[in-house]
C-alpha positions as CSV (number, residue, x, y, z in Angstrom):
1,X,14.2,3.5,-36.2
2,X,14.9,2.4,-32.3
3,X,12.1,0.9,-30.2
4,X,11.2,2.4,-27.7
5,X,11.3,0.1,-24.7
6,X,10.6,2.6,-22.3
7,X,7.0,3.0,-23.4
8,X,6.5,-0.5,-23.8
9,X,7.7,-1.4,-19.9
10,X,4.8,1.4,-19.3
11,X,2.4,-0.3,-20.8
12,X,3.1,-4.0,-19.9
13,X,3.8,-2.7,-15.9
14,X,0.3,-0.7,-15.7
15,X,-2.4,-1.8,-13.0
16,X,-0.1,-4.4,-11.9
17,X,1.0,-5.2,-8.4
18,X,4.3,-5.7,-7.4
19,X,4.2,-9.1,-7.6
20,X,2.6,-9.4,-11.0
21,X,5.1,-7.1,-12.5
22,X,7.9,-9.2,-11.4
23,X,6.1,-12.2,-12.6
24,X,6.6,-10.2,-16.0
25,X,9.9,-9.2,-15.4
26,X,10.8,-13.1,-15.0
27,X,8.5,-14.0,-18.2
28,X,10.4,-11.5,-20.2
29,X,13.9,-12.7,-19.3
30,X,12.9,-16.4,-19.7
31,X,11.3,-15.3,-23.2
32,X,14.3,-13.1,-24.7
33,X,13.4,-10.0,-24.0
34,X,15.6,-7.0,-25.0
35,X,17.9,-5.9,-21.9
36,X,17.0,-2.5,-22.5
37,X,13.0,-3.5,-22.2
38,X,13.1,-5.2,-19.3
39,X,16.1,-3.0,-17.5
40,X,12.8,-0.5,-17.7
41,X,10.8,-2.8,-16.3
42,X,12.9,-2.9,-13.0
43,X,13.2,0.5,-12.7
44,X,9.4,0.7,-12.6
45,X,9.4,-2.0,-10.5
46,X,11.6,-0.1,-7.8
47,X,10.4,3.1,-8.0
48,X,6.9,1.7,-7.2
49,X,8.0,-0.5,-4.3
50,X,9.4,2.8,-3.0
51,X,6.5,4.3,-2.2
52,X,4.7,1.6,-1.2
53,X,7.5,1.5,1.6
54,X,7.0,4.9,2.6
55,X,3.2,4.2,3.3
56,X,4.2,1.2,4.8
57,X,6.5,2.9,7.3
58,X,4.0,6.3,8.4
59,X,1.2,3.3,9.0
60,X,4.0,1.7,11.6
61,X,5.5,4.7,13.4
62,X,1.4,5.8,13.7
63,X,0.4,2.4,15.0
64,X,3.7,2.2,17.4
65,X,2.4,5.9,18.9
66,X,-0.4,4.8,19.5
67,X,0.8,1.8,21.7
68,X,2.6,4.0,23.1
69,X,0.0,6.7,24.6
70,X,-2.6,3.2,25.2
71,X,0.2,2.7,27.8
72,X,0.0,5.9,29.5
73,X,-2.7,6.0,32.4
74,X,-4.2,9.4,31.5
75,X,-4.4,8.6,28.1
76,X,-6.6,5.2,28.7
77,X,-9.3,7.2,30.9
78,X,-9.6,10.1,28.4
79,X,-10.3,7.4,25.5
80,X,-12.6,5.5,27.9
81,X,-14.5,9.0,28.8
82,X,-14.7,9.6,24.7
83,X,-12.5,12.8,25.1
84,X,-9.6,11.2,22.9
């Protein structure tokens, strides 16, 4: 009967961070771990940075508009008169 390392990378990568699952990524490969187990791990570990990007991003292109429109004359007095 196989392992299954896919499971196992579920379990040893939940409620982590990004930073803690590498720091488990790195224990693994400095204990032995299998290839397979910790080839799971990084995939985890990518997939969840990827979304985290794509957060990351929608909070920067929001921010940058709104910089933008502070710029604009008309849009200052109708924030300072509570309308925007």
């Amino acid at each position: 009967m196989h392992p299954n390392y896919k499971e196992e990378a579920i379990c040893l990568c939940k409620n982590k961070t990004s930073a803690e699952m590498m720091a488990t990524i790195c224990e693994a490969k400095i204990n032995g771990a299998p290839p397979e187990l910790i080839q799971h791990m990084q995939q985890i570990l990518d997939l969840s940075s990827r979304g985290g990007r794509s957060l990351e991003r929608k909070e920067t292109v929001l921010c940058a508009w709104t910089n933008y429109c502070r710029t604009s004359w008309i849009y200052r007095l109708l924030e300072r008169l509570g309308l925007r």
